[in-house]
The first five atom37 places (N, CA, C, CB, O) and aatype in JSON, in Angstrom:
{
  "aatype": [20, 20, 20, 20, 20, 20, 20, 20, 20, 20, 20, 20, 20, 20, 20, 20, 20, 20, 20, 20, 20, 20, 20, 20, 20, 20, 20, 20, 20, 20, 20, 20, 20, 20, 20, 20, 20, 20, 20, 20, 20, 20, 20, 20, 20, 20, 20, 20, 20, 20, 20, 20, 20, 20, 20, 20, 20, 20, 20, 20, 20, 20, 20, 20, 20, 20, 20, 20, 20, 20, 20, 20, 20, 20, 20, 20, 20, 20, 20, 20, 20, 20, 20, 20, 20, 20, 20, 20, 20, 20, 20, 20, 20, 20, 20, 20, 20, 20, 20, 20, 20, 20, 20, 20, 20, 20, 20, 20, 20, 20, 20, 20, 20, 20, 20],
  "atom_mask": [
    [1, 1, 1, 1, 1],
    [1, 1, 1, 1, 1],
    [1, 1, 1, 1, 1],
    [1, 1, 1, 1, 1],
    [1, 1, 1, 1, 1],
    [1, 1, 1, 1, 1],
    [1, 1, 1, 1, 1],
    [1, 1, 1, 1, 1],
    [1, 1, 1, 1, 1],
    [1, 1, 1, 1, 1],
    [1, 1, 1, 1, 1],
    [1, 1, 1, 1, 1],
    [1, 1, 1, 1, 1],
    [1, 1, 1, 1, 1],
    [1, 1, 1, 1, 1],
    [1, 1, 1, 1, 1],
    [1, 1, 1, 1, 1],
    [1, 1, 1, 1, 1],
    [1, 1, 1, 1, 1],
    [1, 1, 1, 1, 1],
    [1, 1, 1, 1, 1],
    [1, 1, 1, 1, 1],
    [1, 1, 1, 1, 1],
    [1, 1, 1, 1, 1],
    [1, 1, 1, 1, 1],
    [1, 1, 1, 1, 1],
    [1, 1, 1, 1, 1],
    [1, 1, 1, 1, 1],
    [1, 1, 1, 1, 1],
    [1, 1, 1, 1, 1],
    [1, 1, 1, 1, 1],
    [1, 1, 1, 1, 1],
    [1, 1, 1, 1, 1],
    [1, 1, 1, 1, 1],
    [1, 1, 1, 1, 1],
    [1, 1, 1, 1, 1],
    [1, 1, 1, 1, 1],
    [1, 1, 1, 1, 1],
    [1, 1, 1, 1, 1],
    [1, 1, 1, 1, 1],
    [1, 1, 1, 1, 1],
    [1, 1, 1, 1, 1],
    [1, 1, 1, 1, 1],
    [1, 1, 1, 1, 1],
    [1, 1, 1, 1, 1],
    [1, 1, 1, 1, 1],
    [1, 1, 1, 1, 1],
    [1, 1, 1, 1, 1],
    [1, 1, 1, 1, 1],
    [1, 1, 1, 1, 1],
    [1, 1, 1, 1, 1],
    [1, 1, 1, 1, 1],
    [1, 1, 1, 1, 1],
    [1, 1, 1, 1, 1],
    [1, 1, 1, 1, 1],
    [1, 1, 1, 1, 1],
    [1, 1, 1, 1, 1],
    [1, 1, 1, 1, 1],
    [1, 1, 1, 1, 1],
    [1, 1, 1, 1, 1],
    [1, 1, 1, 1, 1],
    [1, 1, 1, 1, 1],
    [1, 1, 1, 1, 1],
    [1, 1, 1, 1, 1],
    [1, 1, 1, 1, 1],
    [1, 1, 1, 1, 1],
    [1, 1, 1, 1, 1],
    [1, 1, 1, 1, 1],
    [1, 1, 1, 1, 1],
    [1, 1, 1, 1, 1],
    [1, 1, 1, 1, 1],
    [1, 1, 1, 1, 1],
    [1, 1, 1, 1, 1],
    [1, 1, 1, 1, 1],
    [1, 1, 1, 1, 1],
    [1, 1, 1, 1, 1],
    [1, 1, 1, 1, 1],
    [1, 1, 1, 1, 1],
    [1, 1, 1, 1, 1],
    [1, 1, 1, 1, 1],
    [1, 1, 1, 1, 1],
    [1, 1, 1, 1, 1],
    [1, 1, 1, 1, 1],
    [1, 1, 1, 1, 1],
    [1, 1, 1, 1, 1],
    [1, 1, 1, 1, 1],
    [1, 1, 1, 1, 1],
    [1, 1, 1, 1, 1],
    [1, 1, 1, 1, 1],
    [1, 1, 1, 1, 1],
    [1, 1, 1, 1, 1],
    [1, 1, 1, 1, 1],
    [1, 1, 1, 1, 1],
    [1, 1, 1, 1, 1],
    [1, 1, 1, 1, 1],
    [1, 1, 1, 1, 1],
    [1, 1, 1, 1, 1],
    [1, 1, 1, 1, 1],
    [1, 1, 1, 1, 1],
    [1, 1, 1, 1, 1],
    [1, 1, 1, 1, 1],
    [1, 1, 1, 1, 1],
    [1, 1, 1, 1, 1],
    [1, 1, 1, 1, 1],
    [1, 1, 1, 1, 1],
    [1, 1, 1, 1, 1],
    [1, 1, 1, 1, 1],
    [1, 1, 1, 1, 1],
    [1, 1, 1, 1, 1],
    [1, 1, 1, 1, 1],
    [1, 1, 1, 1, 1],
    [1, 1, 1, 1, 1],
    [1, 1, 1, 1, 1],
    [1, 1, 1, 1, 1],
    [1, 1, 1, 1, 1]
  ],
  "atom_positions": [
    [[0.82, -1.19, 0.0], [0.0, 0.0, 0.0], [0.87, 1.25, 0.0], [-0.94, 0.0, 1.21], [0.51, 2.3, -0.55]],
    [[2.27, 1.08, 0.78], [2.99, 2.46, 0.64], [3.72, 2.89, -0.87], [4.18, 2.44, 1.8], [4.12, 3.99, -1.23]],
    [[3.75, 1.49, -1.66], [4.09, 2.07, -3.31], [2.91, 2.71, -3.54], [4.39, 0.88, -4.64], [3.13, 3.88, -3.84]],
    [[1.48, 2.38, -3.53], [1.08, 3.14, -4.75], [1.11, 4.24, -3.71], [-0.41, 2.76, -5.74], [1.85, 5.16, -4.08]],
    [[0.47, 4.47, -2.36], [0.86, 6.15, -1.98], [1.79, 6.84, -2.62], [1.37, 6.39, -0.67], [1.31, 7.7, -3.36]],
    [[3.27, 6.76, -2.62], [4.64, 6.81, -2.93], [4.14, 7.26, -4.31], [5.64, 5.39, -2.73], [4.14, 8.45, -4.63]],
    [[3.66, 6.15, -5.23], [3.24, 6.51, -6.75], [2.41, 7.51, -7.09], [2.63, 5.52, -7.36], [2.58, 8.28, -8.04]],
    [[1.4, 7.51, -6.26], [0.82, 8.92, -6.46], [1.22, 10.13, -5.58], [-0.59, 8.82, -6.32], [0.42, 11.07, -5.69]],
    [[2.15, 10.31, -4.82], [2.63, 11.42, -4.28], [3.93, 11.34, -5.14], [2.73, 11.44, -2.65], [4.36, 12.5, -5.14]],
    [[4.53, 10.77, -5.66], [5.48, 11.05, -6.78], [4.91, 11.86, -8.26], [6.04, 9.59, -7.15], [5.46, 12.81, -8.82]],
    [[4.01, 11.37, -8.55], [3.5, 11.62, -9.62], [2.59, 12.85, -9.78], [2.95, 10.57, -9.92], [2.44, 13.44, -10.86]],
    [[1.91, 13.23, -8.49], [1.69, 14.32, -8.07], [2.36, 15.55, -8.33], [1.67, 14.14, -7.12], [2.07, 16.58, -8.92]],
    [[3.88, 14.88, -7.36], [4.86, 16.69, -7.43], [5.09, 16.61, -8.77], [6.71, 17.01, -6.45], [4.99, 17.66, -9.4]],
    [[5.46, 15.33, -9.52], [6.04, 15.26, -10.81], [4.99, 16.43, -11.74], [6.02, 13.5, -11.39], [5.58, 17.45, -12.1]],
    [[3.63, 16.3, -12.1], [3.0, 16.84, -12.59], [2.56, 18.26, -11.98], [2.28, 16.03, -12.81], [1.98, 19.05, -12.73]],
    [[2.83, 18.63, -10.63], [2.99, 19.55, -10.18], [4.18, 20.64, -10.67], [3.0, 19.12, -9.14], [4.02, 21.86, -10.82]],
    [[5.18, 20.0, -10.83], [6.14, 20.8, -11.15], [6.16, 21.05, -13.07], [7.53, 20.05, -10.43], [6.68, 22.05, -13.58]],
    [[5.66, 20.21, -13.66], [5.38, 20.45, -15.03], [4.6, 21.33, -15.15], [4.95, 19.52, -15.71], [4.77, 22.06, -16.12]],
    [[3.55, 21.61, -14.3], [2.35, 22.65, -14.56], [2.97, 24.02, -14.15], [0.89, 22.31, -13.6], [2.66, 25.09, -14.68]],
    [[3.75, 23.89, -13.28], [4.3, 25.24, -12.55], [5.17, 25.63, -13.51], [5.06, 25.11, -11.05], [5.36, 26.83, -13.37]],
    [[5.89, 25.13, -14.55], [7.13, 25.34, -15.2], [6.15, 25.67, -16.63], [8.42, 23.86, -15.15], [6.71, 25.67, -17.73]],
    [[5.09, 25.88, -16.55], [4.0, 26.39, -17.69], [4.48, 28.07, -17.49], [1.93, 25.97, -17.25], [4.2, 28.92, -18.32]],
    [[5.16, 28.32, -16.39], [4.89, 30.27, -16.0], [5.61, 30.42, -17.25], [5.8, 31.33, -14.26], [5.14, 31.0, -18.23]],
    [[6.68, 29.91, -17.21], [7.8, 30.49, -17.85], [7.76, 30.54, -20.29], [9.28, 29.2, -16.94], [8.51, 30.96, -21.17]],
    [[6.5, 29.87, -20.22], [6.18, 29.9, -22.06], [5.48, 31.17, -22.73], [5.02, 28.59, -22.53], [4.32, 30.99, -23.11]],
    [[5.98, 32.34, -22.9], [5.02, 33.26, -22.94], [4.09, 33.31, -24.44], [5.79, 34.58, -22.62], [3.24, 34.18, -24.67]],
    [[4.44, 32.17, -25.39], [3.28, 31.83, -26.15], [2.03, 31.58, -25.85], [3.46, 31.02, -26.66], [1.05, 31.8, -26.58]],
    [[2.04, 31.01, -24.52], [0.62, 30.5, -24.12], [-0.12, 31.51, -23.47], [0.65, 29.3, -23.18], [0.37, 32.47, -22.89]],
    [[-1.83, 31.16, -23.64], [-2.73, 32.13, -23.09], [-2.49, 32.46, -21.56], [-4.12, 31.63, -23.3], [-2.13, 31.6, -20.76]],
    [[-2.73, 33.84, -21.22], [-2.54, 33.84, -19.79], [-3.4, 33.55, -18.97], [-2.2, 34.81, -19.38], [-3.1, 33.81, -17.81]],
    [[-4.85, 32.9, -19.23], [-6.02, 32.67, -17.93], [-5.28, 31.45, -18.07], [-8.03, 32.72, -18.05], [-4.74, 31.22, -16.99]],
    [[-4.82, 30.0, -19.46], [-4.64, 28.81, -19.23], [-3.46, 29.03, -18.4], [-4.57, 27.95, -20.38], [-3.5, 28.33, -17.39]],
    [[-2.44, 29.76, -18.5], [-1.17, 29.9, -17.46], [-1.34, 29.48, -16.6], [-0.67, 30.96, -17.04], [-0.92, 28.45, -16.08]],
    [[-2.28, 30.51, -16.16], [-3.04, 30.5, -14.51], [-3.53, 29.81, -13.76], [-3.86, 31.0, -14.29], [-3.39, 29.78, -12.53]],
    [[-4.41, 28.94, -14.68], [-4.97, 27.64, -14.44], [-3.76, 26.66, -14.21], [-5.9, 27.18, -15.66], [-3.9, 25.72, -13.42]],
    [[-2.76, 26.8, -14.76], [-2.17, 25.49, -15.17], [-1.63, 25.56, -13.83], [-1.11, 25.29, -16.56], [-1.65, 24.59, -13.07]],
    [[-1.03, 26.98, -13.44], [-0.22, 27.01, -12.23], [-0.85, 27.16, -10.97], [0.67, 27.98, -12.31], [-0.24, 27.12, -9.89]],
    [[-2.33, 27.36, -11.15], [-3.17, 27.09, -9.69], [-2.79, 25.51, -9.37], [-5.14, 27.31, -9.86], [-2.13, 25.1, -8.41]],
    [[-3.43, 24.65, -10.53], [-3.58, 23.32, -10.53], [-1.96, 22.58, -10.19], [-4.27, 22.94, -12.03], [-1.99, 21.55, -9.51]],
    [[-0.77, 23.04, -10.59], [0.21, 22.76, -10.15], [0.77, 23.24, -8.81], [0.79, 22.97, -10.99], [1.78, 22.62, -8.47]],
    [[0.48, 23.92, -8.21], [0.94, 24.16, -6.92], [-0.02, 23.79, -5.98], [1.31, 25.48, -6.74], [0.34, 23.88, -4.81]],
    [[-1.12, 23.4, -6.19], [-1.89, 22.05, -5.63], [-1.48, 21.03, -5.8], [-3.02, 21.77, -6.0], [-1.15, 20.38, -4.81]],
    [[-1.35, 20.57, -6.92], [-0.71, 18.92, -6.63], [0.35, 18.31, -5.91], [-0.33, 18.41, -7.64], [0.6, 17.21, -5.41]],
    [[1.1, 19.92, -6.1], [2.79, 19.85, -5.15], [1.87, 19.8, -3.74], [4.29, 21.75, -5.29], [1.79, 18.63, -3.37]],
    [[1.36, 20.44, -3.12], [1.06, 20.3, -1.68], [0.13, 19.14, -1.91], [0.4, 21.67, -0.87], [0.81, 18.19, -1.52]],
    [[-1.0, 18.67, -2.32], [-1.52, 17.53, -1.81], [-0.53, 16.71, -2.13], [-2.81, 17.13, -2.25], [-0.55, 15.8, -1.3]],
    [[0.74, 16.47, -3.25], [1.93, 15.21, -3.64], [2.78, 15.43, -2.04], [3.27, 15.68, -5.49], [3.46, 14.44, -1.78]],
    [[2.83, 16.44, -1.07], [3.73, 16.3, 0.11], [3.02, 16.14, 1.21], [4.59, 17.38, 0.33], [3.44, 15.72, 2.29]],
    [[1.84, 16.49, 0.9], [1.17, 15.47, 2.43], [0.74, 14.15, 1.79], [-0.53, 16.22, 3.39], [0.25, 13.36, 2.59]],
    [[0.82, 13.73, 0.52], [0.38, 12.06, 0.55], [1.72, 11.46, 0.99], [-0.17, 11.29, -1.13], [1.74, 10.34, 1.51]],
    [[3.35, 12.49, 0.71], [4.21, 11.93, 1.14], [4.26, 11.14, 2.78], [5.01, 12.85, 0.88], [4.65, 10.04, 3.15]],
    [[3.66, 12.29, 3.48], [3.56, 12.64, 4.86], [2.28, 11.68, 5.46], [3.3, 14.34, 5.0], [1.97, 11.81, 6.65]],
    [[1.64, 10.85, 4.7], [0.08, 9.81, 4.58], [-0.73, 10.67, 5.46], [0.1, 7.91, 5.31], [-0.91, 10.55, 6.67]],
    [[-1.06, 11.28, 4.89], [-2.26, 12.99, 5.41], [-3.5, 11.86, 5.05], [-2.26, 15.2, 3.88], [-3.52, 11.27, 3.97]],
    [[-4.39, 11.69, 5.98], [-5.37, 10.45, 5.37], [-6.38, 11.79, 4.78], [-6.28, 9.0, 6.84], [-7.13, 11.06, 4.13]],
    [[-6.77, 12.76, 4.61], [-7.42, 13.73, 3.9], [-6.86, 13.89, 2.65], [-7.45, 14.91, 4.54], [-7.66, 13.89, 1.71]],
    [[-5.38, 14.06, 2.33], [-4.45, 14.0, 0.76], [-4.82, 12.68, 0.28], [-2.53, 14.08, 0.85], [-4.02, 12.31, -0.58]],
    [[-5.79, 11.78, 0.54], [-6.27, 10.51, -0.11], [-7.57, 10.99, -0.99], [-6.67, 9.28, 1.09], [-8.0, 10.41, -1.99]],
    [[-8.08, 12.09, -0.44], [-9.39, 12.52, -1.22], [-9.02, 13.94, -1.7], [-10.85, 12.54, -0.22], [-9.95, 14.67, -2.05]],
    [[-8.35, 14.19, -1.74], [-8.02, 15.69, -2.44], [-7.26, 14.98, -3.49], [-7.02, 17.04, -1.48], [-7.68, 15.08, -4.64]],
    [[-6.24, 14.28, -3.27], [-5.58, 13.19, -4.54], [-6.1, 12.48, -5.47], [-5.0, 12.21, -4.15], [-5.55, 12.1, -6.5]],
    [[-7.5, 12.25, -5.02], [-8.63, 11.83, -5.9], [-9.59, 12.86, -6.75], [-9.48, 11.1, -5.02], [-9.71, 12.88, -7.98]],
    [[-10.2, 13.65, -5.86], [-10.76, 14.75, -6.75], [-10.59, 15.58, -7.79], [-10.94, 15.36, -6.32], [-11.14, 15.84, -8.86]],
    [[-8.77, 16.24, -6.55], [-8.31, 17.56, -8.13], [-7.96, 16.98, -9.19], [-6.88, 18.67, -8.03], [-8.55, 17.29, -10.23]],
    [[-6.77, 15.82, -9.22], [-6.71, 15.24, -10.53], [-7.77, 15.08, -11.25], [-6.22, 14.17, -10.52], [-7.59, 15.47, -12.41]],
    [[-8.91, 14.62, -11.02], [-10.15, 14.26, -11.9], [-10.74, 15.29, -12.22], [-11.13, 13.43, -11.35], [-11.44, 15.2, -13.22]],
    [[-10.67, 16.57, -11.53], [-11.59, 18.02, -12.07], [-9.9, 18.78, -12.95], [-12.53, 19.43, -10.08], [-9.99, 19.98, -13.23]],
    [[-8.72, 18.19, -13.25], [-7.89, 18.23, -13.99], [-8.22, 17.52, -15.56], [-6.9, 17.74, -13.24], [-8.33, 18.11, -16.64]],
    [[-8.32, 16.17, -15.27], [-8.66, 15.33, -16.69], [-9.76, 15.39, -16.92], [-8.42, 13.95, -16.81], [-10.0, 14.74, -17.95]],
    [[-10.87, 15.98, -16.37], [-11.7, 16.71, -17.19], [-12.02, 18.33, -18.0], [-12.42, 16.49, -16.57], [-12.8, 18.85, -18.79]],
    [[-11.04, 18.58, -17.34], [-10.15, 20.26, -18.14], [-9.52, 19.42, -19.02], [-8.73, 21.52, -17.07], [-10.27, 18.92, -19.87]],
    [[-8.79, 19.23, -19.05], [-8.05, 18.1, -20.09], [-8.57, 17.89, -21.4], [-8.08, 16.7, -19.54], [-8.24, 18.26, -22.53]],
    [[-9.77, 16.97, -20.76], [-10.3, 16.09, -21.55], [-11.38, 17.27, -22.77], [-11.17, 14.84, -20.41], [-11.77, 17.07, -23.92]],
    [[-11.53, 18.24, -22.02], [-12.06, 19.46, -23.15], [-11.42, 20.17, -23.41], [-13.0, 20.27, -22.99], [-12.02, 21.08, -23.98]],
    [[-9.62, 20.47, -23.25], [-9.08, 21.62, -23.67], [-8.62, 20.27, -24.9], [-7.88, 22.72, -22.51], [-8.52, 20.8, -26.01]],
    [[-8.35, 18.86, -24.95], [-8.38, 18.29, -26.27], [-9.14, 18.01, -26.93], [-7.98, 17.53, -26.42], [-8.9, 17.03, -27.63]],
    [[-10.67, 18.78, -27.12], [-11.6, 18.37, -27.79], [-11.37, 19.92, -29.35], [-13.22, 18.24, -26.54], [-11.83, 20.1, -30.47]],
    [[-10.26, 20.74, -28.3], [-10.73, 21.95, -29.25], [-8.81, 21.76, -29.61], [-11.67, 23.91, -28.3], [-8.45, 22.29, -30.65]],
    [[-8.22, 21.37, -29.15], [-6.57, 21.2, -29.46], [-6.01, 20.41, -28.65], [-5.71, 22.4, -29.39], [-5.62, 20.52, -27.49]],
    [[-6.02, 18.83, -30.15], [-5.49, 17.63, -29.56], [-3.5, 17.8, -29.21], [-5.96, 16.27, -30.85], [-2.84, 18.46, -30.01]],
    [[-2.98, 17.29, -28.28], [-1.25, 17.42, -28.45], [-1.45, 16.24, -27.55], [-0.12, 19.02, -27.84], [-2.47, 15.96, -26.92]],
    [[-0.27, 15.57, -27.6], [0.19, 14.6, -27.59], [1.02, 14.86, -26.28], [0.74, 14.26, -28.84], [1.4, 13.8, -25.78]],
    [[1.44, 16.1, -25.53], [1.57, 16.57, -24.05], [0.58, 16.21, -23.42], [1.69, 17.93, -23.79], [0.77, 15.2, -22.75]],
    [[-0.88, 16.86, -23.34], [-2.09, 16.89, -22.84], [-2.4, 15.31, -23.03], [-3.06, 17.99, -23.58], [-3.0, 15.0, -22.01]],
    [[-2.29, 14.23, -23.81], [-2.66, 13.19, -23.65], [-1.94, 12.81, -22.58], [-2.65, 12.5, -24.65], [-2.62, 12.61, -21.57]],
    [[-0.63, 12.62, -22.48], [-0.07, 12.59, -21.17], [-0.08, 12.73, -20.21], [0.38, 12.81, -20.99], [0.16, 11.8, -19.43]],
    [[-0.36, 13.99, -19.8], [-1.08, 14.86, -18.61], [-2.23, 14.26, -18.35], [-1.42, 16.36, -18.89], [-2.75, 14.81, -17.38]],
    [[-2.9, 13.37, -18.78], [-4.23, 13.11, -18.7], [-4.09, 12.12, -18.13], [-5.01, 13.06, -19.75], [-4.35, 11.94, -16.94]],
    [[-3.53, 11.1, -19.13], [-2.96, 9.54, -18.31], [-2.59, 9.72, -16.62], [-1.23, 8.95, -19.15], [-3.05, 9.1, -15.66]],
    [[-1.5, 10.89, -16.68], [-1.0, 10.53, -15.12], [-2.32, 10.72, -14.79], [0.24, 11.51, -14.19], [-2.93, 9.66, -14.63]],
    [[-3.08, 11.89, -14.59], [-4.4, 12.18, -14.09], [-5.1, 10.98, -13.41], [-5.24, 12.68, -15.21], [-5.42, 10.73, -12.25]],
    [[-5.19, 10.39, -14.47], [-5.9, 9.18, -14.63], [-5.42, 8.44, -13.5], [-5.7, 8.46, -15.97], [-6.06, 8.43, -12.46]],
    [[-4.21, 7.73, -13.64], [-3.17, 7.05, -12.6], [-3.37, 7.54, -11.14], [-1.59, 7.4, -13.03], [-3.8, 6.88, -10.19]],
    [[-3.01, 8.7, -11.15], [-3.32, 9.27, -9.77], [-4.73, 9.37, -8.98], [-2.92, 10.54, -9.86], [-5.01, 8.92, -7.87]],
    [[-5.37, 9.96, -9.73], [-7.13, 9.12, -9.0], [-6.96, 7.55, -8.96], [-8.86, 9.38, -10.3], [-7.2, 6.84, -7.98]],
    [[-6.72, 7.33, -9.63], [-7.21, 5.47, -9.42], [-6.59, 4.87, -8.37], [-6.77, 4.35, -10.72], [-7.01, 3.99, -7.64]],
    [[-5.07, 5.68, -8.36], [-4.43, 4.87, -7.13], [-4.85, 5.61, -5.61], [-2.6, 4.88, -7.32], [-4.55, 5.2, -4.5]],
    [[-5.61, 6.77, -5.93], [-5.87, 7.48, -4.58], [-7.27, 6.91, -4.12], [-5.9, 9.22, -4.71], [-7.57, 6.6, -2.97]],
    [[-8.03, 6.83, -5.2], [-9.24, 5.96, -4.92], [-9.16, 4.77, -4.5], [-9.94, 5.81, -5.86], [-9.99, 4.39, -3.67]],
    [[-8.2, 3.92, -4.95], [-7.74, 2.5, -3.99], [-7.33, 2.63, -3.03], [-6.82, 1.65, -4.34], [-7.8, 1.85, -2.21]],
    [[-6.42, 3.48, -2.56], [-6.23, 3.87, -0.98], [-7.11, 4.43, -0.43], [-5.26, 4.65, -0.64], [-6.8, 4.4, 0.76]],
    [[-7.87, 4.85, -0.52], [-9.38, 5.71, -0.16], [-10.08, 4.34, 0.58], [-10.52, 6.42, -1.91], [-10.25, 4.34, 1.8]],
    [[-10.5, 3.09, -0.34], [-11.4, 1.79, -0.55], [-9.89, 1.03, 0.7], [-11.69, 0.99, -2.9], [-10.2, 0.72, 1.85]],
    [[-8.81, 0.9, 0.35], [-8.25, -0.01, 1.58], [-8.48, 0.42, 2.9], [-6.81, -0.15, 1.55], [-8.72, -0.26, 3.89]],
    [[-8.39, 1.46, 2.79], [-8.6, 2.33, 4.08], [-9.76, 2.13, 4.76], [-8.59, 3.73, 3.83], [-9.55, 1.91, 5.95]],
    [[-10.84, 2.12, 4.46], [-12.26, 1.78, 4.47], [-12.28, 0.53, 4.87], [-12.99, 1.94, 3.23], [-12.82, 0.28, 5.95]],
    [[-11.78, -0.4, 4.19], [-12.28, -1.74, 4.58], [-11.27, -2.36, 5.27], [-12.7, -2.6, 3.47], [-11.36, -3.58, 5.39]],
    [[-10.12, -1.66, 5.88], [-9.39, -1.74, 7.14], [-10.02, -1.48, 8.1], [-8.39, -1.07, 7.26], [-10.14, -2.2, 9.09]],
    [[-10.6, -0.2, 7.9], [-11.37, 0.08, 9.1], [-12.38, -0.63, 9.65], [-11.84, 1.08, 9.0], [-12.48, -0.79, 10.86]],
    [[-13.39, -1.2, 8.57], [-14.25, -1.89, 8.59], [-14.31, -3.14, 9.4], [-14.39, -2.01, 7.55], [-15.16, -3.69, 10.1]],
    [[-12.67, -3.47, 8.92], [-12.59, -5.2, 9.54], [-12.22, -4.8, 10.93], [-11.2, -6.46, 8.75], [-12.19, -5.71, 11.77]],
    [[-11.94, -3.57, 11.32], [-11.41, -3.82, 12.58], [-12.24, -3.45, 13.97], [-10.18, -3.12, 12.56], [-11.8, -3.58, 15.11]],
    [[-14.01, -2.78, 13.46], [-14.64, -2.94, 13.79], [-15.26, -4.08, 14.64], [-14.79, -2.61, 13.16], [-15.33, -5.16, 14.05]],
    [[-15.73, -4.04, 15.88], [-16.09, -4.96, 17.07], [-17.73, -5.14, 16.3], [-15.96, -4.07, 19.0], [-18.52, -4.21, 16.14]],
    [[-17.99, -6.68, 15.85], [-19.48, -6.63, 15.68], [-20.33, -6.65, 16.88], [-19.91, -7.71, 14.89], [-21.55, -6.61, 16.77]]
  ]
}
C-alpha cells in the first residue's frame, strides 16, 4: 500500500512541477497559465502530504486530478497534443491509485470494527 501512496505522491509533485514550469512559455494564453499554475501548486502540496500519509491528501488526490482530466479532456476536444494526452494519463493514474487507498482504508477500518 505504501508504493502506490509513494506513486501517487510522486506523480503528483512530478505533474505539479510540469504545470508550474507552464509560467515560464510566454506563447501560451494567460487565464490557461493560470490555471495550469493554480492546478500545479496544488498537486505539489496535496503530492507532500500524501508523502507525509495525510489520510485527507487521499481525497483531495482523488478529486483535483479528476476536475484536472476533465479540463483536459475538453481543452483536447478543441486542441489535440500529444503533451495533454499525457497529462491526462497521469491524471488518470493518480485518481485510481488514490481511490484504492481511499477503498483499503475503508475496509481496514471496517474489519477492525467490534461486531
Amino acid at each position: 500500500m505504501n508504493r502506490i501512496r509513494y506513486l501517487a505522491a510522486g506523480l503528483l509533485c512530478v505533474t505539479g512541477i510540469i504545470h508550474v514550469a507552464r509560467l515560464g512559455i510566454p506563447q501560451l494564453d494567460a487565464a490557461f497559465v493560470t490555471t495550469a499554475v493554480i492546478f500545479g501548486v496544488g498537486y505539489l502540496i496535496i503530492g507532500v502530504f500524501l508523502f507525509r500519509n495525510n489520510k485527507t491528501a487521499y481525497y483531495f488526490g482523488a478529486i483535483v486530478p479528476l476536475i484536472g482530466l476533465c479540463g483536459g479532456l475538453v481543452g483536447m476536444l478543441t486542441d489535440f497534443t500529444i503533451w495533454m494526452a499525457f497529462l491526462i494519463a497521469i491524471d488518470a493514474i493518480i485518481a485510481l491509485s488514490c481511490f484504492y487507498l481511499i477503498r483499503r482504508k475503508r475496509s481496514a477500518f471496517e474489519a477492525s470494527r467490534p461486531n
